[in-house]
C-alpha positions in Angstrom: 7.4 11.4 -18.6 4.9 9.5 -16.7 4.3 5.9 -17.7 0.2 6.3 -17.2 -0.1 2.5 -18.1 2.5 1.6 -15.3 0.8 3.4 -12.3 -2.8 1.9 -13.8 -1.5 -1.8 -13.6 -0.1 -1.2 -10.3 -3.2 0.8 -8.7 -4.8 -2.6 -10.4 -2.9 -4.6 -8.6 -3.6 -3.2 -5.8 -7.2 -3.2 -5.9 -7.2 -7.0 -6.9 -5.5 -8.1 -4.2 -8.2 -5.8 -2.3 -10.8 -8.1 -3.4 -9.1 -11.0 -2.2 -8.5 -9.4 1.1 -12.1 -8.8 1.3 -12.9 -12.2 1.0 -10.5 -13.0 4.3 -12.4 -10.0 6.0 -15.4 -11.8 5.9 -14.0 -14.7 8.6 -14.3 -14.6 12.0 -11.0 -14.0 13.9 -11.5 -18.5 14.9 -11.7 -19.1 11.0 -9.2 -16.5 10.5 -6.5 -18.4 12.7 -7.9 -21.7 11.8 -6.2 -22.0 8.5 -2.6 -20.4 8.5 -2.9 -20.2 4.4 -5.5 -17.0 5.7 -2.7 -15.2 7.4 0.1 -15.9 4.5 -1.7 -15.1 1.9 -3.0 -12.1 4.0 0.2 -10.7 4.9 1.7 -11.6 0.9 -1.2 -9.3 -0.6 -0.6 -6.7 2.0 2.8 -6.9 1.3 2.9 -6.8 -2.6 -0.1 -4.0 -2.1 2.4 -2.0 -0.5 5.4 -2.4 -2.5 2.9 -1.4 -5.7 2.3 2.1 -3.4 6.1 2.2 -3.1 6.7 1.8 -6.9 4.1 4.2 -8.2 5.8 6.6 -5.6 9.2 6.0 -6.8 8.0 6.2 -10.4 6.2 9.5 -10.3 9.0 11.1 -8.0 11.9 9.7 -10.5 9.6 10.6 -13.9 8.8 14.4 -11.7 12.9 14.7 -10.9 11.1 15.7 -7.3 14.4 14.2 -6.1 16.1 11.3 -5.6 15.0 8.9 -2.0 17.3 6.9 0.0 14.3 4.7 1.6 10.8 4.3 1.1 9.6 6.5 3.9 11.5 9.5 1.9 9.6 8.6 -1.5 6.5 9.2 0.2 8.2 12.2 2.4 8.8 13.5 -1.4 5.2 13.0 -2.4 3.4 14.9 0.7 5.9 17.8 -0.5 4.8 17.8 -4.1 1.2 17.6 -3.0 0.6 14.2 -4.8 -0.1 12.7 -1.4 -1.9 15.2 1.8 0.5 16.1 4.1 -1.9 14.5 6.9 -1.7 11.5 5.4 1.9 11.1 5.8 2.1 9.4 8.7 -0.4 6.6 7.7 1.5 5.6 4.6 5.1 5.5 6.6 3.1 3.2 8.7 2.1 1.0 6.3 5.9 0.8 4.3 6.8 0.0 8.0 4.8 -3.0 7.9 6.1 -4.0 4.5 9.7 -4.0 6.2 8.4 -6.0 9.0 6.6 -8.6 6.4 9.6 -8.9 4.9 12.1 -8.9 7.1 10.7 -9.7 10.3 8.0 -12.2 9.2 7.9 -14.2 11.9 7.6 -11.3 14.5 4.1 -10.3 12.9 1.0 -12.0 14.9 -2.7 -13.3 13.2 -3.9 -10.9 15.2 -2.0 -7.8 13.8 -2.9 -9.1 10.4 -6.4 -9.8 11.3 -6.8 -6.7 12.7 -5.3 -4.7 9.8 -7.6 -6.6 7.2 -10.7 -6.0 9.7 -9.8 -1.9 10.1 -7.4 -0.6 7.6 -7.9 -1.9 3.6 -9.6 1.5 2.9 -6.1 3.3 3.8 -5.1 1.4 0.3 -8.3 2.9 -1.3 -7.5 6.3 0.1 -4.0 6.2 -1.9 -5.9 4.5 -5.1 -7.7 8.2 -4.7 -5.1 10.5 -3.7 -2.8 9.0 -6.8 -5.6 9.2 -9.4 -6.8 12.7 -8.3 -3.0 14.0 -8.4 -2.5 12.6 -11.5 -5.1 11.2 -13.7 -7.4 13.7 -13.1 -5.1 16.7 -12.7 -3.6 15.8 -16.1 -7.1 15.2 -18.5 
C-alpha cells in the first residue's frame, strides 16, 4: 500500500528546496558566479530534488508491484507505462535523473553556467512532476 505521508514529505521537500532555488533565480548570472556557495548549494538542492522524484517513483512502482527497475531511468520508464507520469514527459525526467548522475558523480564536470541556466529555465519541470504525482495519485485515489 501506498505510504501517502511518504510521497507528501518528499513532494515537500521538493518544493522547499524550490523556494530556495527561487531565491538563487533572482541573481544575475555576475552575482550568480560571484559566490561559489550559489552554485553548491544550487546543484545540492537540485540534486536532492531529484533523488526525492526518484524515491516517490521507486516507492509507488515497488508499493504498485509495476515491476522491479534496474536504474533510475527504468523507474520512470515504469511510471510513463502505468500512466502515473505522460508518456511525453519521459524524456524530460530521464534528463533530469541524468543530471543527478552527473551531480554526483561527475561534479566537477558541471559548469555555473549549466546550473545557472537550469535554475533560470527549468524549476517548473519539478512543478510539473509535483502535478503529474498528485493528479495520479492524490487525486485519483479521494
Amino acid at each position: 500500500m501506498i505510504n501517502a505521508d511518504k510521497l507528501r514529505d518528499k513532494l515537500q521537500r521538493i518544493k522547499d528546496n524550490l523556494v530556495r532555488l527561487e531565491i538563487m533565480r533572482k541573481a544575475s548570472f555576475a552575482q550568480f558566479c560571484e559566490s561559489p556557495l550559489y552554485s553548491d548549494a544550487a546543484t545540492r538542492l537540485l540534486q536532492i530534488s531529484i533523488e526525492a522524484m526518484i524515491d516517490i517513483g521507486n516507492h509507488i512502482v515497488a508499493k504498485n508491484h509495476l515491476g522491479t527497475p534496474k536504474t533510475y531511468r527504468e523507474t520512470f520508464e515504469l511510471l510513463v507505462e502505468n500512466q502515473i507520469l505522460p508518456k511525453k514527459d519521459l524524456e524530460l525526467f530521464i534528463t533530469m535523473v541524468k543530471f543527478r548522475n552527473r551531480a554526483v558523480h561527475l561534479y566537477d564536470k558541471i559548469s555555473d553556467e549549466e546550473i545557472y541556466n537550469i535554475i533560470q529555465n527549468h524549476l517548473p519541470d519539478f512543478e510539473h512532476f509535483i502535478a503529474c504525482i498528485v493528479k495520479a495519485y492524490f487525486e485519483k485515489n479521494t
